[in-house]
N, C-alpha and C positions, 0 to 999 in steps of 0.2 A: 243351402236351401234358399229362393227365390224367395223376395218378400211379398208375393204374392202367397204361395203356400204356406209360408208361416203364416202368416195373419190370419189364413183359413185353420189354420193348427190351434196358435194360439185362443180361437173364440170356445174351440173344444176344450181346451186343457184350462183356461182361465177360472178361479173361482175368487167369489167376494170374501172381503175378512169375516164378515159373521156366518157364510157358508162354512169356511173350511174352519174357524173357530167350533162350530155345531158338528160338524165330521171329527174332529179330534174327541171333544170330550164324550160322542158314543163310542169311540173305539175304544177310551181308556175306562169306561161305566164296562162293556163288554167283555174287557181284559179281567176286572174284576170278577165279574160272575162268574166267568170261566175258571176262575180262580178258585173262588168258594164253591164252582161244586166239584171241582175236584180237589179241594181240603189244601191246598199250595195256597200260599199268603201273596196276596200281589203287591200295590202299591199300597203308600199311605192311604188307610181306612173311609170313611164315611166321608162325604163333600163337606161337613161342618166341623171334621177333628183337626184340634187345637195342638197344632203342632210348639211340642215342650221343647227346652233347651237339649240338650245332646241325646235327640231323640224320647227323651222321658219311658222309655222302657218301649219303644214300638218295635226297636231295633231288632231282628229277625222275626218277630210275627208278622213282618210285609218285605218280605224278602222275595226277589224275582223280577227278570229283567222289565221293565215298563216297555207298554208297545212304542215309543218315541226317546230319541233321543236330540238334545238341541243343537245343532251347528250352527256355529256365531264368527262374524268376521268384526271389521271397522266401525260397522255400524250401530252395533254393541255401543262403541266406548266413544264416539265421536255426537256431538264434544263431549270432554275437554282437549281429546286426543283431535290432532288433525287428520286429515285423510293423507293417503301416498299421495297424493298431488301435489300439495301443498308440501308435505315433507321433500319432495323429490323436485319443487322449486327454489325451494329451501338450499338443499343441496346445490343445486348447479349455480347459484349467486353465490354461495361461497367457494365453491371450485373455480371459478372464471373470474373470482375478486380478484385471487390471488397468480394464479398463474393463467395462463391460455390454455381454453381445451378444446377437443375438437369434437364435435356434433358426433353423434353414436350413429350408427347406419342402422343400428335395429330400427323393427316398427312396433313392436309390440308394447303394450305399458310394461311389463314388466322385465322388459330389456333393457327402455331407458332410465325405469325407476334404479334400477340393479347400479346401471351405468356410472347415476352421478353421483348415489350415496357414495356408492364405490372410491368415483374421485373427489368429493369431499370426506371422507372417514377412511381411507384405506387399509385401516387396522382393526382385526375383530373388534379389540379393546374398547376403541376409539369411536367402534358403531355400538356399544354396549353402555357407556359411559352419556352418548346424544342420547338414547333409547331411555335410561336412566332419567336424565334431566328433564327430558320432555313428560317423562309418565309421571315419577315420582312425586308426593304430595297435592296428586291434581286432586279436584273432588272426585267422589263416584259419580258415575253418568246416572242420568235418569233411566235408562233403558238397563243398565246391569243392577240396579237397584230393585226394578219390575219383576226381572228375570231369577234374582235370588230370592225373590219372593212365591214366585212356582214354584222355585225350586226346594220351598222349604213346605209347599204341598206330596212332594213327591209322586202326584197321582199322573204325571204328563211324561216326564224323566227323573232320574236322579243324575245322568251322566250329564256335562258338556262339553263338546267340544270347540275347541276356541283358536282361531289362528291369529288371535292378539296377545300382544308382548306386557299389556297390564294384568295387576292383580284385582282389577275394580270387583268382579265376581266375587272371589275369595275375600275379598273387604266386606262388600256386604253383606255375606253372609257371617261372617265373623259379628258384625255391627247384631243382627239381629239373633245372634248365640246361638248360632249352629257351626257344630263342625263337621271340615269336610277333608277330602281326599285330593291330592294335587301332583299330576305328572308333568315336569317340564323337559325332560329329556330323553330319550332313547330308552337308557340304561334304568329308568325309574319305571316302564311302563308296566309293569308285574303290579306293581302298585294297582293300575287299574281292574276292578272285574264289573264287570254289566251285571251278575247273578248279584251280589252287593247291593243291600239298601243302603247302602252311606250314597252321600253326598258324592259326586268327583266329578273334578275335571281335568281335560285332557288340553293341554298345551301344547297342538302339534309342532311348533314353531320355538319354542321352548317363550322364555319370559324376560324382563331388562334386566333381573337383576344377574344374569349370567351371560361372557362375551360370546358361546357356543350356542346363542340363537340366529335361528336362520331367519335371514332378511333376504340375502341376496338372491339371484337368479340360482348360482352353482347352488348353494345352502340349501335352499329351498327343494329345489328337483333333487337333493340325498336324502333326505329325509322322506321324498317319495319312495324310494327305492327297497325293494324283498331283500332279504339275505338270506344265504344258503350256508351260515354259520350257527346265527342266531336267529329266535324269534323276538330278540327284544329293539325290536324299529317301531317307529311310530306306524309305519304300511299295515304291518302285523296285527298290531292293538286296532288301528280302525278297524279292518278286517273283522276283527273279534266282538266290534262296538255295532257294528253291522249288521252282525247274523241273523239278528231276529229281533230286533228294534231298526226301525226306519229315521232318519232324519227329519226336522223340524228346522229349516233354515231363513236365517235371520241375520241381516246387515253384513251378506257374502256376495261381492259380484261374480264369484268363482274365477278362477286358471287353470287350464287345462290339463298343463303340466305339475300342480301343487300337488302335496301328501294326498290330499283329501279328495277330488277331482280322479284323480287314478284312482283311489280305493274307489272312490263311488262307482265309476267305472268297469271297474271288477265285482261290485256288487249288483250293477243293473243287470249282471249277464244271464240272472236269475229272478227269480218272482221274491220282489218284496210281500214278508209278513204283512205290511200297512201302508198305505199310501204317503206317500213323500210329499212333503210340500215346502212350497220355496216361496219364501215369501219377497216379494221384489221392491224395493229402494222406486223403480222407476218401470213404466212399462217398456221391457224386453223387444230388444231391437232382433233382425237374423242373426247378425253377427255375435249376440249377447252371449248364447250358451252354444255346446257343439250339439249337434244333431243329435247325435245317440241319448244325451238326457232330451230335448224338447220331445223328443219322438217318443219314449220309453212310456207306455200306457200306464203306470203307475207311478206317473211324475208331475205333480200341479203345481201351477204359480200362481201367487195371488198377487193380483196386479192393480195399481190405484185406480185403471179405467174401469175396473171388474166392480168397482166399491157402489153401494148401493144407499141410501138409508143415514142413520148415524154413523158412521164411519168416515163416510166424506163425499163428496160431491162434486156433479161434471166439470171435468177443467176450463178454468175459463183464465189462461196467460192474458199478461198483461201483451201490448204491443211493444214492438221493437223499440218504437222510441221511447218506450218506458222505461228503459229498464233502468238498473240502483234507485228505484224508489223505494229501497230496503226490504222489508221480509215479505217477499212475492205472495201470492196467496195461489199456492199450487195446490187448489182444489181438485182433488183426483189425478194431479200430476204426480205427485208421491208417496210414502205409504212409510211412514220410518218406524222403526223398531221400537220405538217406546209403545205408539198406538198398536201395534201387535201384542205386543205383551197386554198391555194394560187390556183390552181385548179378549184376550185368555183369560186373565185373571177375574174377570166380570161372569167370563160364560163359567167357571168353574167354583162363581161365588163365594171367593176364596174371604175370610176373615183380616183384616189389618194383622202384622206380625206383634206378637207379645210383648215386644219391646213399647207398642204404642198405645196399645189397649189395657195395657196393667203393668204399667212399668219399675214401678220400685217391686210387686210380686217376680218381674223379669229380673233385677237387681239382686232381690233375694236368693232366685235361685241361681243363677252366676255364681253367687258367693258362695250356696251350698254344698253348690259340686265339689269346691274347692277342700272342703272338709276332711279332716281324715276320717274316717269310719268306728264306730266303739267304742264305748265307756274310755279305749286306754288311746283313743286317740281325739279323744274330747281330751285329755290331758295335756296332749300335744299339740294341741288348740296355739302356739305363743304369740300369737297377733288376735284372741278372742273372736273370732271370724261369728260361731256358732251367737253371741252376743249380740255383735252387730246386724246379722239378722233378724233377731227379735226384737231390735230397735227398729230396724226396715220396716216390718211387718205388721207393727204397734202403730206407726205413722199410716203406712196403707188401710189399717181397720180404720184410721180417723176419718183421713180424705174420703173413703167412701160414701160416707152422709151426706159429701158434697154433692147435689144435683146436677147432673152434665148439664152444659149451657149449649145453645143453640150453635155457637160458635165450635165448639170442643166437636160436636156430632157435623158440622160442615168440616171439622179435619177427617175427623174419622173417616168419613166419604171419599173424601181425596185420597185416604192412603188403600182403601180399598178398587181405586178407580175408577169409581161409581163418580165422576163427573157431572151428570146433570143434575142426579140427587142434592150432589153437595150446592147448586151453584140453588135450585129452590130450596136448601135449608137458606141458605143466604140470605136469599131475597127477603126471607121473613124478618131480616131482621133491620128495626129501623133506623139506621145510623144518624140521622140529625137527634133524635131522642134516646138513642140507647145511653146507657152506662159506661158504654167500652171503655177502655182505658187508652193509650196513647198507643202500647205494647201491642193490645187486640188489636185494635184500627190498623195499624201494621199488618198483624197477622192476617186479619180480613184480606185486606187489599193485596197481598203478596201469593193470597190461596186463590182469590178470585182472579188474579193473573195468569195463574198457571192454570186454572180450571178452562179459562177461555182461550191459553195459547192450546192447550191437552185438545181440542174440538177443533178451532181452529177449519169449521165449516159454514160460515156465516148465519147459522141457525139463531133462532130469536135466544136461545139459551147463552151462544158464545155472545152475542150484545150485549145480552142479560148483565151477564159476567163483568167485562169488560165497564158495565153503569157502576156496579157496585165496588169495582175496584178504583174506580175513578173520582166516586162518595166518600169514598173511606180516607183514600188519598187525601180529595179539598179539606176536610174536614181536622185532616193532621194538618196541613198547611198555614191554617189556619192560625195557630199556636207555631209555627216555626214557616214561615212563610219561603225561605231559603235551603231547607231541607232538601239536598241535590239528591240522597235516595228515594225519596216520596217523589220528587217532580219526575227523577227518571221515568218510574211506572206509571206515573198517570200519564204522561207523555206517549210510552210505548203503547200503554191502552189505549188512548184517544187514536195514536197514528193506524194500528190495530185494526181498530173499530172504523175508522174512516175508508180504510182498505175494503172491511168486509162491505161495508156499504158501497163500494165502488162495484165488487162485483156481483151485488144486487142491483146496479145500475140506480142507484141515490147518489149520484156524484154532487148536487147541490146543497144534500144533507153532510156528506163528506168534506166539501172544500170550508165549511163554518166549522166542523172539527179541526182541520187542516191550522185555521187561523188562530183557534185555541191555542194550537202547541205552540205555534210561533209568539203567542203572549207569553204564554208560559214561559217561556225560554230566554224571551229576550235579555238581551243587555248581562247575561252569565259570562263569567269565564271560563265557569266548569266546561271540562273538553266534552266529558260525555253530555253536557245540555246543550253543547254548540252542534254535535254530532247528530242529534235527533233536531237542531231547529234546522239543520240542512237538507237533513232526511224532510222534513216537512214541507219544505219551501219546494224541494224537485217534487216529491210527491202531488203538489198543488199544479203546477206545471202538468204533470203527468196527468192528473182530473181536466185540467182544461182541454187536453188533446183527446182525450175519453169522448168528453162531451161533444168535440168535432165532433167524431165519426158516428154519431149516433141522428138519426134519421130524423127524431124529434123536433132537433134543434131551428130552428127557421132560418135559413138564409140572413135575412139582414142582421142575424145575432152572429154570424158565423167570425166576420172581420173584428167583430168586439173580443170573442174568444180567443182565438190568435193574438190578439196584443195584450191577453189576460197571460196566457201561455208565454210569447218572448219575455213579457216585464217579468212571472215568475222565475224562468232560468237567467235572466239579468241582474236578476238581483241575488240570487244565489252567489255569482258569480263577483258581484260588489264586495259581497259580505264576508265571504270566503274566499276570495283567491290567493288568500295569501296564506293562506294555513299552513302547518308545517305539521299535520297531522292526516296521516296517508287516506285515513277513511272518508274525512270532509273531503281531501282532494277528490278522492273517487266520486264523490257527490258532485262538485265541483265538474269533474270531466263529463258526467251525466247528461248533468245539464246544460253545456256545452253543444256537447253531442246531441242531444235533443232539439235544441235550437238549429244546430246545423241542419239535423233531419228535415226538418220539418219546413226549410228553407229549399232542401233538393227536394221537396215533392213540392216545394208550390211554384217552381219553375219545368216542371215537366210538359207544360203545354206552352212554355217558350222554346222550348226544345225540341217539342215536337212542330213546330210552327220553324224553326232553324231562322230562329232569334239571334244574330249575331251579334247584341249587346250579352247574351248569357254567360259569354266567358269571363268576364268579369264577377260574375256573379260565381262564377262557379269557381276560381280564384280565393273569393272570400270564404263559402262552404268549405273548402281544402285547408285555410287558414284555420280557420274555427278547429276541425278536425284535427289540426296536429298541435295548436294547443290545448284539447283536450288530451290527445299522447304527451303531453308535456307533463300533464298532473295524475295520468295514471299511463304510465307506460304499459305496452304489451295488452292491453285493453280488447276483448275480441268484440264488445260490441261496437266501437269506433271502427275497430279496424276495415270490420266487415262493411260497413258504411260509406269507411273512403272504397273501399273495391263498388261497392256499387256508384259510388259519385265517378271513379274510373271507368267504370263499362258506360256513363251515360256520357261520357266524356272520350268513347271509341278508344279509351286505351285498355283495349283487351287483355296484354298482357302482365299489365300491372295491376289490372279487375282479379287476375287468376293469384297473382303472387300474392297478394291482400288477402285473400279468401280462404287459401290456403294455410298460411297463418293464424286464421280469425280462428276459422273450423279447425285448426289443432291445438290451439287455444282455448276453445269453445265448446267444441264438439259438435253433437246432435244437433243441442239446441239452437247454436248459433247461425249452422244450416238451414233447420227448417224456418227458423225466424227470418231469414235474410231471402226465403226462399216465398215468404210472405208479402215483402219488400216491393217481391217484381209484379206485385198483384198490384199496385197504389195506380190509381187511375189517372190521368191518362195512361196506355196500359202501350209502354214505346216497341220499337224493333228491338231497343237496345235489350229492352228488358226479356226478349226471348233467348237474346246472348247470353244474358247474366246468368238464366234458370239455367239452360245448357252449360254453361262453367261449375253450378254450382252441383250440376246431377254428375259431371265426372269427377267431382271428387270424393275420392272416400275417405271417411271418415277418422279410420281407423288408420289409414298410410299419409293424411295430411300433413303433420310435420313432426317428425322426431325430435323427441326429449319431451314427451309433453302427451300423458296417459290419461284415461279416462278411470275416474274412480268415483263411487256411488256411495253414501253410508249403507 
């Protein structure tokens, strides 16, 4: 499909998160009625039932398959989990430490990804054992956290399907005293039934802690595959998870060839019971999905461009020579699976889990279950279990007299999702006079940090947030002035907040945040307070170049700006060039590379003028440029940079071999950023070269060993 078509496609098929949020929960309110009037028990009961520990007796009076069920990929469990990218770079630095390999001729990510795990692990065991190490005792992600909290509504799904190799789901669900059902293999899948109110999930790919999970390309495409023996294949069970429940998918950039992909495939060939929705990481390229899902009339993506409202806001990327100004503010650029969930769980008004709202009554009953049953098995009591609950519950009658504090109802908001609620309980409360304790002030400032990354749409509420987290913070500092976890998060709030402010276009309100953190920071040896005063310094840099290009600014300010902008990345560059910590470096090469930039656009009307002092000039930019490759190797925004300093410089084919590179390094984005580049004014012949270099390359076949992967 031509990317003209699509994009005519995708304007029909696109919905907003609070659209397709308000579409699910009428289908599953509909599911219900349907249910009660023909006397069959659907999902979990009423939008306000208090879901008890192992079911509390609901267990088959809501029996019957839910019109959705959830398919979940990387995006689930990243972070802690890395992406295949990053895994599969991982990979190839240790295959080529050790011996010489040789570049895979596939194109596809999941040819190269196969390729080097392969030749770094060449042993099930061996890939079962990394799989092991990397998952085991990580935390639960936020996003499977969310998800086992629907899940313990049961009103949207009871089933999941998952093509990740953790147990984060099954953790969290276990954390907040539900059990559930778990198939990691083939020979297990009977275990699953959709008719089943339990809990289950489905591990098409099976899990670490067995070496017969599929990772690799072979692995993966059998576990696609029917058999004409058995019905007990993963193909089978989705087939059967299918039939009359639709998917709900979440943190999947899909593969055409995987288990799941085929079955879907086999299941569009027919009319879905409920509309399908796919919830997208990033707005959907042509190449993203194959035709048969974009095209399928009862198939939607909800896409960050699609977001409307609270949810998120129009994109507005930073510029090329912006970039490692640390955590970009890809407003409407992306859409990640925690904010979907959390989303869900708001439109379905779902209550905090037991565990948080009556915790030692959650405690108590934990321990109940445990009971034998009967006068003769109160006997058999020999660790007095039945006792210690009535100590539990003696203590809970106390605490209850205690009046919730303002603080207590701003968590409770959190754990329910409810975000701006919680961040105006907040505000209420005055921290230069409050009572807090050392503990709360903590607590404060660590919920108001998440409540404002949770939004994370420069809205007065994430500011809001972001004030009071930063109050709470001074305020502890106060009494321990050297506190490297409090300075972190006031740091990341301030940088944060100076971000959102940058793109409401306050960069003057920004760059006096900007010089905060650098006080903050100063003179540490803490690496994570070196690592944010770096991030500060290039982000400062990156505000002055902001403020270039904006119309405002008057001419005679323009030359002051510029040497606001060189001295910030000079001095980054003082301060840190010597670091032996990969992440400063990367800062470090930023702003390098920045300075470089911004040096080849202000020679563009000597060039175009065929200024024959430029080559010298352009000498020093290529310098700058490869000791920025120096402190972050393989870099695609450098790279791309030297290929356009090559095309201004007519060397066409080391412009294409640069580029090439950069974009299989980079991807998309590195393309269309670069492809922004040949817009900088004066606007050269060269630069109709470059655009032309950069339109025949594609994307997807720019360099092998090196895949595109999404949360």
């Amino acid at each position: 499909m031509d990317a003209a078509s699509f994009e005519k496609l995708m304007e029909q098929k696109s919905l907003s998160l609070d659209t397709a949020a308000l579409q699910i929960r009428k289908a599953c309110e509909e599911r219900q009625r349907e249910c009660a009037e023909q006397h069959v028990p659907a999902a979990a009961g009423s939008p306000r039932l208090k879901a008890e520990p192992e079911d509390g007796g609901l267990r088959g009076r809501y029996s019957g398959r839910r019109p959705f069920f959830f398919l979940v990929g990387a995006g689930i469990s990243y972070p802690p989990i890395p992406l295949a990218s990053s895994i599969e770079e991982e990979c190839r630095r240790l295959a080529t430490d050790e011996l010489p390999s040789v570049e895979p001729g596939a194109l596809k990510p999941i040819d190269t990804y196969s390729y080097w795990f392969d030749q770094a692990y060449p042993h099930p065991l061996q890939r079962q054992l990394y799989l092991r190490q990397l998952i085991q005792r990580r935390t639960i992600s936020h996003a499977s956290f969310r998800l086992a909290h629907l899940l313990l509504d049961r009103r949207i799904a009871n089933v999941v399907v998952t093509l990740n190799f953790d147990d984060f789901i099954s953790r969290a669900l276990a954390l907040f005293g539900r059990s559930y059902i778990v198939c990691d293999h083939p020979a297990t899948v009977e275990r699953i039934s959709p008719e089943q109110d339990d809990i289950q999930i489905l591990h098409v790919h099976g899990t670490y802690w067995f070496y017969d999970c599929a990772n690799l390309r072979s692995e993966i495409a059998d576990r696609a595959l029917a058999s004409m023996q058995t019905n007990r294949t993963m193909a089978y069970k989705l087939d059967d998870v299918m039939e009359r429940s639709s998917p709900i998918v979440i943190g999947y950039s899909g593969w055409e060839e995987d288990v799941v992909m085929t079955a879907l495939r086999r299941r569009l060939s027919s009319t879905l019971p409920y509309r399908m929705y796919w919830f997208c990481y990033q707005d959907p390229k042509p190449d993203s999905f194959p035709e048969w899902l974009v095209t399928h009339p009862q198939v939607f993506f909800i896409t960050p461009s699609a977001q409307k409202g609270e949810s998120a806001q129009a994109a507005t990327p930073p510029p090329p020579t912006a970039e490692g100004t640390g955590e970009e503010r890809k407003r409407g650029a992306t859409l990640d699976a925690t904010l979907v969930l959390e989303r869900l769980i708001r439109e379905f008004k779902l209550e905090a889990p037991q565990l948080f709202t009556d915790p030692l009554e959650f405690f108590a009953q934990q321990l109940e279950a445990s009971l034998p049953e009967g006068e003769s098995g109160a006997r058999e009591d020999n660790y007095f279990i039945k006792s210690l609950v009535a100590e539990v519950r003696e203590i809970n009658h106390r605490t209850r007299k205690v009046p919730s504090t303002l603080l207590r109802q701003v968590i409770h908001a959190l754990r329910r999702s409810e975000v701006r609620e919680a961040i105006a309980l907040a505000g209420r409360i005055n921290i230069r006079e409050s009572k807090l304790d050392g503990a709360q002030l903590r607590e404060l400032m660590n919920a108001m940090w998440l409540a404002a990354k949770g939004l994370f749409d420069s809205s007065d509420e994430e500011l809001q947030a972001y004030d009071i987290a930063i109050a709470a913070g001074k305020k502890l500092l106060e009494k321990k002035p050297n506190d490297v976890g409090v300075l972190e998060v006031v740091s990341n709030a301030i940088i944060n907040k100076s971000d959102a402010l940058r793109v409401l276009e306050q960069q003057d309100e920004a760059l006096v945040l900007l010089g905060e953190v650098e006080k903050l920071t100063s003179g540490s040896t803490s690496v994570i307070l070196r690592r944010l005063a770096a991030k500060a310094i290039l982000s400062r840099g990156a505000t002055y170049r902001e403020l270039l290009s904006t119309a405002r600014v008057p001419a005679q300010m323009k030359k002051e700006l510029e040497r606001k902008e060189r001295s910030a990345y000079r001095a980054l560059t003082r301060r840190f060039s010597r670091t032996d910590d990969a992440e400063i470096a990367a800062n470090v090469a930023y702003g390098i590379n920045n300075e470089a930039f911004a040096k080849l656009v202000s020679i563009k009307p000597r060039i175009q003028r065929k200024d024959k002092t430029v080559a010298s000039v352009r000498r020093d930019i290529k310098a700058m440029f490869e000791r920025a490759l120096t402190l972050a190797p393989k870099n695609p925004v450098v790279l791309a940079n030297m290929g356009y300093l090559a095309c201004l410089s007519d060397e066409r084919e080391n412009c294409r071999q640069l580029l090439r590179e950069a974009i299989g390094l980079g991807g998309e984005r590195i393309k269309q950023a670069s492809l922004e580049d040949a817009k900088t004014k004066p606007v050269l012949a060269q630069d109709a070269v470059f655009t032309e270099i950069l339109n025949e390359i594609d994307v997807s076949r720019a360099a092998p060993g090196v895949g595109k992967s999404s949360p």
